[in-house]
Short mmCIF file of the C-alpha atoms (twelve columns), coordinates in Angstrom:
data_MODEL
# 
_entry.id   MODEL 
# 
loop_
_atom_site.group_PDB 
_atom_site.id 
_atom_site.type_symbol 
_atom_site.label_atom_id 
_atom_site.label_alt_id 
_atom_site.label_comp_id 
_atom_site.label_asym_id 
_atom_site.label_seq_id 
_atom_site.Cartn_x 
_atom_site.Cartn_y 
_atom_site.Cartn_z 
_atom_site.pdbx_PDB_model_num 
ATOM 1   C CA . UNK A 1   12.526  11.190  8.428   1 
ATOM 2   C CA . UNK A 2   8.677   10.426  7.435   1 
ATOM 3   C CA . UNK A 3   6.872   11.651  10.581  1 
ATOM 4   C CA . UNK A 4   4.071   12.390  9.220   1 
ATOM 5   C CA . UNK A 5   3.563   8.899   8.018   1 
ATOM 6   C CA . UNK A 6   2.699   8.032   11.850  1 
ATOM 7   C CA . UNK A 7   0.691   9.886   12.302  1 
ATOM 8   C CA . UNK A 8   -1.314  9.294   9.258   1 
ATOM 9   C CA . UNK A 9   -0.838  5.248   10.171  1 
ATOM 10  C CA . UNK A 10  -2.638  6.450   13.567  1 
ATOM 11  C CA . UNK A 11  -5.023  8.563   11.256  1 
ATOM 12  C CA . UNK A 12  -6.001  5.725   9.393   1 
ATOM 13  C CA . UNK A 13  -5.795  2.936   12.195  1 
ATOM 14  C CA . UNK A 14  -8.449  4.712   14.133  1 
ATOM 15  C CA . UNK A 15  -10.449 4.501   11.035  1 
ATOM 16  C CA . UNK A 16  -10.424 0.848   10.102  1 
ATOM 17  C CA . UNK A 17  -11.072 -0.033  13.969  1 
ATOM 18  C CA . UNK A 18  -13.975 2.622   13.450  1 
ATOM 19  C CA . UNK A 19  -15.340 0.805   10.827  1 
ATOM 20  C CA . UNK A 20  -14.606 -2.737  11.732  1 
ATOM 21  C CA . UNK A 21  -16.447 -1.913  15.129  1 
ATOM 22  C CA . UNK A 22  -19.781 -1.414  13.183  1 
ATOM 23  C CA . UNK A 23  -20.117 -3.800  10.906  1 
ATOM 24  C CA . UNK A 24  -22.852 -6.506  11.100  1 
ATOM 25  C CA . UNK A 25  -22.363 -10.045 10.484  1 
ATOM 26  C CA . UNK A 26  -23.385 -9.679  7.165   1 
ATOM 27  C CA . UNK A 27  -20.917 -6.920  6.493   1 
ATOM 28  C CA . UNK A 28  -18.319 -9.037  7.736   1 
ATOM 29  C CA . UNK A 29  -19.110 -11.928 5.353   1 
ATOM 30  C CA . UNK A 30  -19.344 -9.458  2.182   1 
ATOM 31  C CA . UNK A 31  -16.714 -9.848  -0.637  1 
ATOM 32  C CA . UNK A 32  -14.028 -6.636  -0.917  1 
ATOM 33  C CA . UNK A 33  -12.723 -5.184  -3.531  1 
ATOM 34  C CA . UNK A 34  -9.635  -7.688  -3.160  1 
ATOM 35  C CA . UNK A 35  -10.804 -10.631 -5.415  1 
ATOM 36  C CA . UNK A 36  -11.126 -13.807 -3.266  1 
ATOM 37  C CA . UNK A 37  -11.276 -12.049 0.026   1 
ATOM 38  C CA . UNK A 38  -14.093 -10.870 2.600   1 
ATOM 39  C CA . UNK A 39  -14.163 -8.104  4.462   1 
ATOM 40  C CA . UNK A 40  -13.290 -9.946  7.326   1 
ATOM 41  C CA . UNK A 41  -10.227 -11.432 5.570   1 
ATOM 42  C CA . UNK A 42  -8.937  -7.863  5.150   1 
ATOM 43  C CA . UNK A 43  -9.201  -7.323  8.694   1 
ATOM 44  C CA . UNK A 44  -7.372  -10.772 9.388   1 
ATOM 45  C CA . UNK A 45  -4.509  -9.800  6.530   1 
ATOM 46  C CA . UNK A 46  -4.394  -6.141  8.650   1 
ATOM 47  C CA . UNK A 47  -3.481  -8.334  12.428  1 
ATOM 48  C CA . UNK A 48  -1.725  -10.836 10.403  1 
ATOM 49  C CA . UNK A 49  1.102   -7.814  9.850   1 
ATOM 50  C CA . UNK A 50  0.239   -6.214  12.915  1 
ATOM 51  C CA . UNK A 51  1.235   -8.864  15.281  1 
ATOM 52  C CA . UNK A 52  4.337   -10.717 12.940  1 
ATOM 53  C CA . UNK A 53  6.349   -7.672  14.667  1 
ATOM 54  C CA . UNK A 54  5.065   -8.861  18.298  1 
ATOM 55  C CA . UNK A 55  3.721   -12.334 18.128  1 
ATOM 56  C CA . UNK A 56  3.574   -14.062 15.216  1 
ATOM 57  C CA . UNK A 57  1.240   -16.678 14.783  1 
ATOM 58  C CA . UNK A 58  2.741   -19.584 13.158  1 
ATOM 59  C CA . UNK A 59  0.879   -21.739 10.275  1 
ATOM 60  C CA . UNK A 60  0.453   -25.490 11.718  1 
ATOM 61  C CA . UNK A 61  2.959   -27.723 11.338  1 
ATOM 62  C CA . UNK A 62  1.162   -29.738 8.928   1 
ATOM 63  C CA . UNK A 63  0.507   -26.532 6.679   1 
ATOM 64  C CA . UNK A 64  2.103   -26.777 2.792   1 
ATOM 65  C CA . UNK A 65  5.461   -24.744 2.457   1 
ATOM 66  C CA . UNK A 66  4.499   -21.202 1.678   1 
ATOM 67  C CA . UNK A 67  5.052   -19.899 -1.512  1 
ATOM 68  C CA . UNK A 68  7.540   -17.080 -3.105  1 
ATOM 69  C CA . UNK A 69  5.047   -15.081 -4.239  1 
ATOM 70  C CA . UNK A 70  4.203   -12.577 -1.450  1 
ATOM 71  C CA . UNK A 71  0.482   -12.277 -1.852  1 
ATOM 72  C CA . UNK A 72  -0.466  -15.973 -1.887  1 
ATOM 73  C CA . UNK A 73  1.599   -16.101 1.805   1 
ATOM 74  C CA . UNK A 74  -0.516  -13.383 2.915   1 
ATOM 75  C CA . UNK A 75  -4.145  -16.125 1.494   1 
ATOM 76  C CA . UNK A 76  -2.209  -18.508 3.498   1 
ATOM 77  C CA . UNK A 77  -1.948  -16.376 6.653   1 
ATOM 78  C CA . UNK A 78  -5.760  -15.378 6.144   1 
ATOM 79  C CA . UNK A 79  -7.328  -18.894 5.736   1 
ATOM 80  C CA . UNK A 80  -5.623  -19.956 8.959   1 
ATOM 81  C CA . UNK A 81  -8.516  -17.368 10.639  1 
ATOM 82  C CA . UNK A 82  -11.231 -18.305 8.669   1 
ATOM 83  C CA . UNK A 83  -12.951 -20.017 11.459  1 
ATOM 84  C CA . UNK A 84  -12.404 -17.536 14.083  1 
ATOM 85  C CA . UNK A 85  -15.532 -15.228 14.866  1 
ATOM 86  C CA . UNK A 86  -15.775 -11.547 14.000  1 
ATOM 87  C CA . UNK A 87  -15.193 -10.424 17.596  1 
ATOM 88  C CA . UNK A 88  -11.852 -12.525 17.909  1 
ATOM 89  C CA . UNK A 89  -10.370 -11.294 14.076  1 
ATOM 90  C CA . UNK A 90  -11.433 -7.534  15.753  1 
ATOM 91  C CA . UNK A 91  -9.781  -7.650  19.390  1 
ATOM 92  C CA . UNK A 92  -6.656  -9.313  17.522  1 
ATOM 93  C CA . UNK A 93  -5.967  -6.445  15.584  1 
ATOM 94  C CA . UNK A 94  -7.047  -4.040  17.831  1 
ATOM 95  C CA . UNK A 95  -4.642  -5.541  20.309  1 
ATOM 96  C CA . UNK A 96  -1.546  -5.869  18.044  1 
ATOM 97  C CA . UNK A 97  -1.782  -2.715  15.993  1 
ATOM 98  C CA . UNK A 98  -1.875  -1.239  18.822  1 
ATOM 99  C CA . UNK A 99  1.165   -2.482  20.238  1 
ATOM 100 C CA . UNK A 100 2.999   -2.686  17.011  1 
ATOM 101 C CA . UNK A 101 2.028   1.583   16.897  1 
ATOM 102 C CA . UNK A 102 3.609   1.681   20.266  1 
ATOM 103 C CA . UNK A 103 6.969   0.896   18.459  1 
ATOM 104 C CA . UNK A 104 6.904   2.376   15.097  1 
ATOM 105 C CA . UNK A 105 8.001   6.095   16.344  1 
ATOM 106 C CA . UNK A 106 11.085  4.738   17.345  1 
ATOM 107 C CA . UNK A 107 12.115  3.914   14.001  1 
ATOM 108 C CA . UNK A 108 12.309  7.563   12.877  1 
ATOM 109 C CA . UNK A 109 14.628  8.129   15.193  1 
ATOM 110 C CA . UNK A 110 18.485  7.670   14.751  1 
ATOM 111 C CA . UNK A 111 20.656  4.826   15.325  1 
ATOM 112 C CA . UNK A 112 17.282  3.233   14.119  1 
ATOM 113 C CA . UNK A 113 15.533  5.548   11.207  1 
ATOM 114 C CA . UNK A 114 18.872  5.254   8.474   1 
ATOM 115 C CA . UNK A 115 19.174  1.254   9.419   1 
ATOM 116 C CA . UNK A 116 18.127  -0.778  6.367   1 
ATOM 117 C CA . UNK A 117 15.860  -3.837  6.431   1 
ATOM 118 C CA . UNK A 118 14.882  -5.974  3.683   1 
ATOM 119 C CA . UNK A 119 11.113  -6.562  3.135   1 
ATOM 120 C CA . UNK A 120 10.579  -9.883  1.365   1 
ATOM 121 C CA . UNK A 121 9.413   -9.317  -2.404  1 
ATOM 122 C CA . UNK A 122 9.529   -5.361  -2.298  1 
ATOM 123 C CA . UNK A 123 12.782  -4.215  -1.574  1 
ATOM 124 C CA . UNK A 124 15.238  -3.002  0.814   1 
ATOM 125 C CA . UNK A 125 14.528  -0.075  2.537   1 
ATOM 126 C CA . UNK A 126 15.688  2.734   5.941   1 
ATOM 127 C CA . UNK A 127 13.628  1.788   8.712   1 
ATOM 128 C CA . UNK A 128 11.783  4.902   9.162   1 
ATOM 129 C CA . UNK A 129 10.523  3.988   6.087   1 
ATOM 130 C CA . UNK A 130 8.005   1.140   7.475   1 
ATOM 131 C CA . UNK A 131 5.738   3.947   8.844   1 
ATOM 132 C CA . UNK A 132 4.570   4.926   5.114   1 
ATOM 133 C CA . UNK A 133 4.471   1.095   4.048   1 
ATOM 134 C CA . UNK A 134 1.999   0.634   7.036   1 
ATOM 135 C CA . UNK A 135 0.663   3.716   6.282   1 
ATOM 136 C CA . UNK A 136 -0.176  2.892   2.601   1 
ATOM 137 C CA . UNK A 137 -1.100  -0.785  3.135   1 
ATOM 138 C CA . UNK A 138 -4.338  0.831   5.888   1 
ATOM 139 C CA . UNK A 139 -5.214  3.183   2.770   1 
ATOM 140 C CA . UNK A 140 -5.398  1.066   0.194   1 
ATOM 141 C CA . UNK A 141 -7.094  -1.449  1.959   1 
ATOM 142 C CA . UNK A 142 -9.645  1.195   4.043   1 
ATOM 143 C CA . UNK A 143 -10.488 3.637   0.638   1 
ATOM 144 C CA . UNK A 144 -10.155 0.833   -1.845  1 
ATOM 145 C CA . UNK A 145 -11.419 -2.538  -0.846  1 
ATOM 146 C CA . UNK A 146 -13.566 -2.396  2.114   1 
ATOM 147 C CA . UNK A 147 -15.504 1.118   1.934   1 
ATOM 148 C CA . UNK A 148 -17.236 2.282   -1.273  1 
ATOM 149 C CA . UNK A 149 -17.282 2.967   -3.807  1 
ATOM 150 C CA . UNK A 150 -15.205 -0.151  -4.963  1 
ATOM 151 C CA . UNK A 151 -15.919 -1.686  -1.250  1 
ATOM 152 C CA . UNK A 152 -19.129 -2.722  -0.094  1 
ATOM 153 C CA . UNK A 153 -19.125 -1.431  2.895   1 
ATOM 154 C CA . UNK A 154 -21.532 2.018   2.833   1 
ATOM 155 C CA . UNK A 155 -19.816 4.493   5.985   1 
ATOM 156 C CA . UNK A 156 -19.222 8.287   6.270   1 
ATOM 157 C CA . UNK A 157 -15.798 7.998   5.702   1 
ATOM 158 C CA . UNK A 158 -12.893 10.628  5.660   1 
ATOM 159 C CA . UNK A 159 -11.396 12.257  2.475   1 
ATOM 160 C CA . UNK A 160 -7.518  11.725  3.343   1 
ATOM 161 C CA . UNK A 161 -6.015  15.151  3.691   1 
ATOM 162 C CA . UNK A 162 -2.429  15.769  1.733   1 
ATOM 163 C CA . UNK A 163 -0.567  14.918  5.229   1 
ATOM 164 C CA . UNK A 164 -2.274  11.496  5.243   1 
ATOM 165 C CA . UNK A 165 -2.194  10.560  1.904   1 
ATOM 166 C CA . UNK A 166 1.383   12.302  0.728   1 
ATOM 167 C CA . UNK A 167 2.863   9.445   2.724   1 
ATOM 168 C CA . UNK A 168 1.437   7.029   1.135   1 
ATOM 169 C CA . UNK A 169 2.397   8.404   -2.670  1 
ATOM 170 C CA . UNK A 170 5.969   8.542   -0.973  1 
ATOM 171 C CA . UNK A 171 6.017   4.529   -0.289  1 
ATOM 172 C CA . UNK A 172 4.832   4.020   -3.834  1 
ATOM 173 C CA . UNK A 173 7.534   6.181   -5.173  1 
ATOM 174 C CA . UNK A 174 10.226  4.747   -2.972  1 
ATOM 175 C CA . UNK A 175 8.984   1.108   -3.577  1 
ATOM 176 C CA . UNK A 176 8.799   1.725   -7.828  1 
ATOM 177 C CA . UNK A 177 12.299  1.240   -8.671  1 
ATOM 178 C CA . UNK A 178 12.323  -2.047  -6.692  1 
ATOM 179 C CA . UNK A 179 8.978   -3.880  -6.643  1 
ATOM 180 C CA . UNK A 180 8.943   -4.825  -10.372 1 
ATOM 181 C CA . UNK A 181 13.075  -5.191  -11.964 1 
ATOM 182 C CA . UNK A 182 12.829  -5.748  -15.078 1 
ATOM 183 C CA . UNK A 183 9.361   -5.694  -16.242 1 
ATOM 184 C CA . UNK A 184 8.851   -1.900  -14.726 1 
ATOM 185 C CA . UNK A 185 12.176  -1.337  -15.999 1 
ATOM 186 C CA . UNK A 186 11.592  -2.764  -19.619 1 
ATOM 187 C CA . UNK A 187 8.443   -0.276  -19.837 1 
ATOM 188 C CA . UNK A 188 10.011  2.869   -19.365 1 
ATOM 189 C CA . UNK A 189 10.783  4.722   -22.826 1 
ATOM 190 C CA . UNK A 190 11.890  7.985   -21.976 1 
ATOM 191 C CA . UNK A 191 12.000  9.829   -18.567 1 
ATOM 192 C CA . UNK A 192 8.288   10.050  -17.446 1 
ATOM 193 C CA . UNK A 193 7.135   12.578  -15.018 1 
ATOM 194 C CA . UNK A 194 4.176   11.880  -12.390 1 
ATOM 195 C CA . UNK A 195 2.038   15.108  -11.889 1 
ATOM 196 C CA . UNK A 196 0.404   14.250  -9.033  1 
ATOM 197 C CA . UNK A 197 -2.802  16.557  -8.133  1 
ATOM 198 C CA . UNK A 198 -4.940  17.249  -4.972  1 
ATOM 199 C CA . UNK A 199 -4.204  16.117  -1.429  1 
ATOM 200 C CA . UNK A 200 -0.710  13.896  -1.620  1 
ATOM 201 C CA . UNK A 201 0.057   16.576  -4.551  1 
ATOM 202 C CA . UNK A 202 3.727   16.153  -5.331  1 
ATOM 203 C CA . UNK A 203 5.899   15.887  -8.554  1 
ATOM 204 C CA . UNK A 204 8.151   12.789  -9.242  1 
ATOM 205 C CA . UNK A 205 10.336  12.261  -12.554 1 
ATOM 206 C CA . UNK A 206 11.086  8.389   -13.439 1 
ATOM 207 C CA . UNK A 207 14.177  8.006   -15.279 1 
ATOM 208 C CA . UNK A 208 16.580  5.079   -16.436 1 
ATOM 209 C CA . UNK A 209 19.954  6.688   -16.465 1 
ATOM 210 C CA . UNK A 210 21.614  3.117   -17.224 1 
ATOM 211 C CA . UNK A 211 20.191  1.269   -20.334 1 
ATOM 212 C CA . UNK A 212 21.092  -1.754  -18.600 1 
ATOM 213 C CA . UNK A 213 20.127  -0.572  -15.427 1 
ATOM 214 C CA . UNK A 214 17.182  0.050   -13.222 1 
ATOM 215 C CA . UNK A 215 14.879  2.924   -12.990 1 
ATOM 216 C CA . UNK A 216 15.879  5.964   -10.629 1 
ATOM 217 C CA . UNK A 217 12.822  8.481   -9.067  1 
ATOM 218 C CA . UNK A 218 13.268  11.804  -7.912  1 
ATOM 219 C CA . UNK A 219 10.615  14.423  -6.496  1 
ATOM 220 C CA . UNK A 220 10.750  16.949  -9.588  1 
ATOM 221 C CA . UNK A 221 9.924   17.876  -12.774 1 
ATOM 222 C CA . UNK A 222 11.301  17.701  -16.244 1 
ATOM 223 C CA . UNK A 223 10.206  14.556  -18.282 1 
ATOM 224 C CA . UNK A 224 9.979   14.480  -21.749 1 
ATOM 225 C CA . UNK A 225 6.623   12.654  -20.790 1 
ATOM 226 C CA . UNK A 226 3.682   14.339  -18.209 1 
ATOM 227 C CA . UNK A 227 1.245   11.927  -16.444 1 
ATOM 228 C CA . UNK A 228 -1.370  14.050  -14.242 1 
ATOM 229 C CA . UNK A 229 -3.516  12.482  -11.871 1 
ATOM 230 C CA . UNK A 230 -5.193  12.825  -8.840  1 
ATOM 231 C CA . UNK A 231 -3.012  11.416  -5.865  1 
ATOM 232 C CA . UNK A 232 -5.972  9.419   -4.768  1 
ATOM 233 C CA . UNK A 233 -6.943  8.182   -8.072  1 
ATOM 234 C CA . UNK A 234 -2.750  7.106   -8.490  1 
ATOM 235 C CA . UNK A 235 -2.890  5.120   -5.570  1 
ATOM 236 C CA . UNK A 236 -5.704  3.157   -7.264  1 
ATOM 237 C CA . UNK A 237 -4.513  2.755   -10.570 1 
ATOM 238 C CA . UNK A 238 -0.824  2.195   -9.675  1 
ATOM 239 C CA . UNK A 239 -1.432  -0.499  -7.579  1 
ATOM 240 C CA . UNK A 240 -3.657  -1.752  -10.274 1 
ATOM 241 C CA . UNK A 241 -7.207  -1.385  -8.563  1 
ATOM 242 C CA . UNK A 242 -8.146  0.852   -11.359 1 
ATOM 243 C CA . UNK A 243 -7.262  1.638   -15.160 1 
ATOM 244 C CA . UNK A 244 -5.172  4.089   -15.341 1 
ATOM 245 C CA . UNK A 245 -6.163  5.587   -18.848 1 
ATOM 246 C CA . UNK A 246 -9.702  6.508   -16.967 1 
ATOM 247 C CA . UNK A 247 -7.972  9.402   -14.393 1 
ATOM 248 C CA . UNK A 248 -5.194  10.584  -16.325 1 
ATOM 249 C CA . UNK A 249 -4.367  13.309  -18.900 1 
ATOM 250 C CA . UNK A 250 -1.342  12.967  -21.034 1 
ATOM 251 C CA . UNK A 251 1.583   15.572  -22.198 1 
ATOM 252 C CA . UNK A 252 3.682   13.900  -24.666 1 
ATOM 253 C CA . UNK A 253 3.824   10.541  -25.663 1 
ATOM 254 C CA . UNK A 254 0.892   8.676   -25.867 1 
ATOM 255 C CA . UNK A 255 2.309   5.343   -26.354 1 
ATOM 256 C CA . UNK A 256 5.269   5.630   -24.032 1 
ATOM 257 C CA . UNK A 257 2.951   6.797   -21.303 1 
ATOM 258 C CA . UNK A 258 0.592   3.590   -22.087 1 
ATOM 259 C CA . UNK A 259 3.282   1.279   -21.866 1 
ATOM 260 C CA . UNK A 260 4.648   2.187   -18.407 1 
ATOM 261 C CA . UNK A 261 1.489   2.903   -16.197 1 
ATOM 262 C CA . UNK A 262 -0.171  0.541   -17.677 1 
ATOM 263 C CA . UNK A 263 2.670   -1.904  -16.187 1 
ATOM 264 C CA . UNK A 264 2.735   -0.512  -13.274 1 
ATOM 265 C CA . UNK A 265 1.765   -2.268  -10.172 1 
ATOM 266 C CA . UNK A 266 2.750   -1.612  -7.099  1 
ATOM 267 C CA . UNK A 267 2.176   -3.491  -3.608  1 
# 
């Protein structure tokens, strides 16, 4: 089970609430780090997943069909909130993360933890592991695209600690053989291992047993290829926030190192 994504999700919830609830108007209205979005669209995208597992609020009747692509649903979802005020995108994800954290221990706990649900676009995955999913969509969004240095918002902010962020790098690995098919697939030239560094410091090999197959990752050593990195500095550049040539040494091959992170992209 993946306890200790909880109670990093809490960690981090109590953060972005934290945050949120001292921001001025101005703050609210500043672009992220998420091209196209405002801080305050963050914050709507955040209760927008909060409450679709309490209360979902439905796009108007007279809204276009959504699209596949997962990401343009979520612009679709945000726009809808535009024209609410600060205080009202606030108190509705204060109110629904709230609740939805109320339920989320239960799913690390059998009949519940080993069921499997399908998230639309990413994969198919046990149920316990939604805590690190949450866990990693707060971080990226907190560390990344609201707070500095690539946010614009300027707060004494929490380094994660390797119980919060180790979570997170655990999503990313689980979600990597499933987000991408072919294209990650396609990019992998010879088993590849992730050396992962600092807090969230953990090992993970990528290999393709099947040529024809997909990729398969497991939390040890031994490729023919050796990608360090910070942990933090992976979550940026593997969910392409960052370039990954910029915080990462190489042992091995150059090229076949190039050609897989720099196709990876996880979400």
């Amino acid at each position: 089970m993946t306890v200790e994504a909880v109670a990093a999700l809490t960690t981090f919830q109590g953060r972005i609430i934290e945050i949120a609830s001292s921001l001025r108007e101005p703050e609210w209205n500043a672009p992220s780090a998420s091209p196209g979005w405002q801080v305050r669209d963050i914050i709507s995208h955040l209760a927008v997943g909060a409450r679709a597992l309490i209360d979902p609020l439905p796009l108007p009747d007279d809204a276009v069909q959504p699209p596949d692509n997962r990401e343009r649903q979520h612009d679709m979802h945000v726009a809808l909130r535009r024209s609410w005020t600060s205080a009202e995108v606030l108190e509705e994800f204060r109110s629904f993360a709230a609740q939805r954290l109320d339920r989320i221990p239960a799913f690390q706990k059998e009949p519940l933890a080993s069921n499997e649900i399908e998230i639309p676009g990413l994969g198919t995955y046990p149920m316990h592991a939604v805590a690190n999913a949450l866990a990693f969509d707060y971080y990226c969004h907190l560390y990344h695209d609201i707070c500095g240095p690539d946010g614009p918002i300027d707060r004494d902010l929490a380094e994660p600690t390797h119980d919060e962020l180790y979570p997170v790098v655990q999503w990313m690995m689980w979600g990597l053989p499933q987000m991408q098919g072919p294209e990650l697939d396609n990019a992998l030239f010879a088993p590849l291992t992730l050396d992962l560094t600092g807090p969230g410091a953990s090992t993970w090999t990528i290999t393709r047993p099947d040529p024809e197959g997909g990729l398969v990752v497991t939390e040890t050593g031994g490729g023919d290829v050796v990608v360090t990195s910070a942990a933090s500095d992976f979550v940026s550049w593997g969910t392409h926030r960052s370039c990954w040539y910029h915080s990462c040494t190489v042992d091995g091959d150059q090229a076949a190192a190039t050609a897989f992170c720099a196709t990876l992209d996880i979400v």
